[in-house]
C-alpha atoms as a printed R data frame, in Angstrom:
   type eleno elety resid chain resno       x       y       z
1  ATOM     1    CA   UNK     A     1 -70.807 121.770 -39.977
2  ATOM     2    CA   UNK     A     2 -69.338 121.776 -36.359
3  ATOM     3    CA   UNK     A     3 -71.392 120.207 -33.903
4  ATOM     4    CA   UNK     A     4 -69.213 122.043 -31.052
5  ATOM     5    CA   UNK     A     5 -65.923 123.950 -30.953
6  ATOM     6    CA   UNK     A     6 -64.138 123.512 -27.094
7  ATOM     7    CA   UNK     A     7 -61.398 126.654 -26.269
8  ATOM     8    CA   UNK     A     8 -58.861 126.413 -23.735
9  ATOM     9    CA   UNK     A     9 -56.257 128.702 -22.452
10 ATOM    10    CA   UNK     A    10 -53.835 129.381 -19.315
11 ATOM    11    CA   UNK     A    11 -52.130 132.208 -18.706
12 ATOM    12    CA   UNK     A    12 -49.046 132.730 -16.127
13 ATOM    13    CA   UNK     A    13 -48.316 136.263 -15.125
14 ATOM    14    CA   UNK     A    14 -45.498 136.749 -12.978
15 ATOM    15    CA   UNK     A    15 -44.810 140.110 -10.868
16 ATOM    16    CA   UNK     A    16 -41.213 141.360 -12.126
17 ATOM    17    CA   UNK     A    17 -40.843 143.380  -8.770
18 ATOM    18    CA   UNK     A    18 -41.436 140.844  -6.176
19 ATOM    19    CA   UNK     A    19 -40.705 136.709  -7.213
20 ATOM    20    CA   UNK     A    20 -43.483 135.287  -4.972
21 ATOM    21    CA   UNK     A    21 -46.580 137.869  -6.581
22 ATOM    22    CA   UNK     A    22 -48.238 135.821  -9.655
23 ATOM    23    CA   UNK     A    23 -51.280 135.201 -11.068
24 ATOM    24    CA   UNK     A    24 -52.547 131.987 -13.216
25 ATOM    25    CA   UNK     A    25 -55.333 132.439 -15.293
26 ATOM    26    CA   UNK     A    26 -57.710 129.683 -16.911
27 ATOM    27    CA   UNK     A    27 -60.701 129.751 -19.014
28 ATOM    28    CA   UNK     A    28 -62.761 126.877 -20.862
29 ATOM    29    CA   UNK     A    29 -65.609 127.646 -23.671
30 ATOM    30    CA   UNK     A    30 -67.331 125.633 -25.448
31 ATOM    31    CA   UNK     A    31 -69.832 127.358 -28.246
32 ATOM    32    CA   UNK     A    32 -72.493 125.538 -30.157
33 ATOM    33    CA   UNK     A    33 -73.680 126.615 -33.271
34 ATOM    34    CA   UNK     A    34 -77.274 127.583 -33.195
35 ATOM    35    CA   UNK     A    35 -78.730 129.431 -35.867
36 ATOM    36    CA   UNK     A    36 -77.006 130.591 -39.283
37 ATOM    37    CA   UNK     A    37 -73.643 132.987 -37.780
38 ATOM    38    CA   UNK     A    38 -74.897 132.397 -34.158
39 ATOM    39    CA   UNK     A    39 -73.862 130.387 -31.604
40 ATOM    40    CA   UNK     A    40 -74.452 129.870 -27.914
41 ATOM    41    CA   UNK     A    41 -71.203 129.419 -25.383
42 ATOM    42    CA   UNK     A    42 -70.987 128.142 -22.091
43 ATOM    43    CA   UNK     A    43 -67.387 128.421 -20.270
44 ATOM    44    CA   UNK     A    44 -66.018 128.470 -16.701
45 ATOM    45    CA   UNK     A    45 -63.007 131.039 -15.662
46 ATOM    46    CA   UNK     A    46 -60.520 129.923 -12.932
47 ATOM    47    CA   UNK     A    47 -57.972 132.047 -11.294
48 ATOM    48    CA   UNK     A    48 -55.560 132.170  -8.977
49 ATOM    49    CA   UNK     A    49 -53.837 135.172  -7.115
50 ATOM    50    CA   UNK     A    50 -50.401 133.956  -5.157
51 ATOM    51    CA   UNK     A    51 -49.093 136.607  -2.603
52 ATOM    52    CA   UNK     A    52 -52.468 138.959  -2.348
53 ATOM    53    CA   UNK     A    53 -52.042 142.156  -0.610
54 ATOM    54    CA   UNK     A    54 -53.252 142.939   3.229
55 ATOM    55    CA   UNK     A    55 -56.771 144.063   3.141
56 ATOM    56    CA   UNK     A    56 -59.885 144.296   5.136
57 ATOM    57    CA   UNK     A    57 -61.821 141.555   4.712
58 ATOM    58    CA   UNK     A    58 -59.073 139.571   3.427
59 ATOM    59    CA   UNK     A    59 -58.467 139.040   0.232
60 ATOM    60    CA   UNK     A    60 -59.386 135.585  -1.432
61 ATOM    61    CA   UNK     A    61 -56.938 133.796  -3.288
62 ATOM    62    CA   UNK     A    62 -59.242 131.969  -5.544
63 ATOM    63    CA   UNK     A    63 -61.944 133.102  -7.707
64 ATOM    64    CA   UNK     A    64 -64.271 130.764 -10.417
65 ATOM    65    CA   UNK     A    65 -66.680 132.251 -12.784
66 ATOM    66    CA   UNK     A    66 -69.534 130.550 -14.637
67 ATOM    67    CA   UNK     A    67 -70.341 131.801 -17.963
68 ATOM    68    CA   UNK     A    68 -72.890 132.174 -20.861
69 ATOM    69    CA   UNK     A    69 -72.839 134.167 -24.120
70 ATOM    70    CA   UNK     A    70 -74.356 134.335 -27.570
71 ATOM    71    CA   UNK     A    71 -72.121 134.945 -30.393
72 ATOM    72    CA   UNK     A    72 -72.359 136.428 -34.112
73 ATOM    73    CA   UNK     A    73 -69.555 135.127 -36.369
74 ATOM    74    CA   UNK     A    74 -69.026 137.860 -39.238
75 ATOM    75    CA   UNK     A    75 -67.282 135.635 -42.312
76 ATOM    76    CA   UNK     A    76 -65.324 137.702 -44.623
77 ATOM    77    CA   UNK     A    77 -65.366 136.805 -48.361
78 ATOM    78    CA   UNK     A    78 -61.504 136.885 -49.111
């Protein structure tokens, strides 16, 4: 039995129209095993928007999310 299972990923996502428009995405989870198929999951999401367009109020660049879910794993027997 897992005591924890830690998720990472990054994404780049460039705009094909104009060189200096990306994104970069980020998001960390770690899920611990509760009861039986559950599990609980606590994670941050981090990204960043290069280039945003004019707006009023101005657009931040920046954004970081905290998060919390509950998960059912659903184990198939083949």
């Amino acid at each position: 039995m897992k005591l924890m299972t830690y998720t990472q990923g990054l994404a780049y996502i460039p705009a094909y129209n104009n060189p200096r428009a990306y994104s970069v995405n980020e998001t960390n989870t770690l899920a611990f095993p509760t009861y039986k198929n559950l599990s609980f999951s606590v994670g941050t999401l981090d990204g960043y928007l290069n280039n945003p367009p004019a707006s009023e109020p101005p657009t931040k660049r920046n954004s970081f999310q905290f998060t919390m879910g509950l998960t059912y794993a659903i184990k198939s027997k083949y």
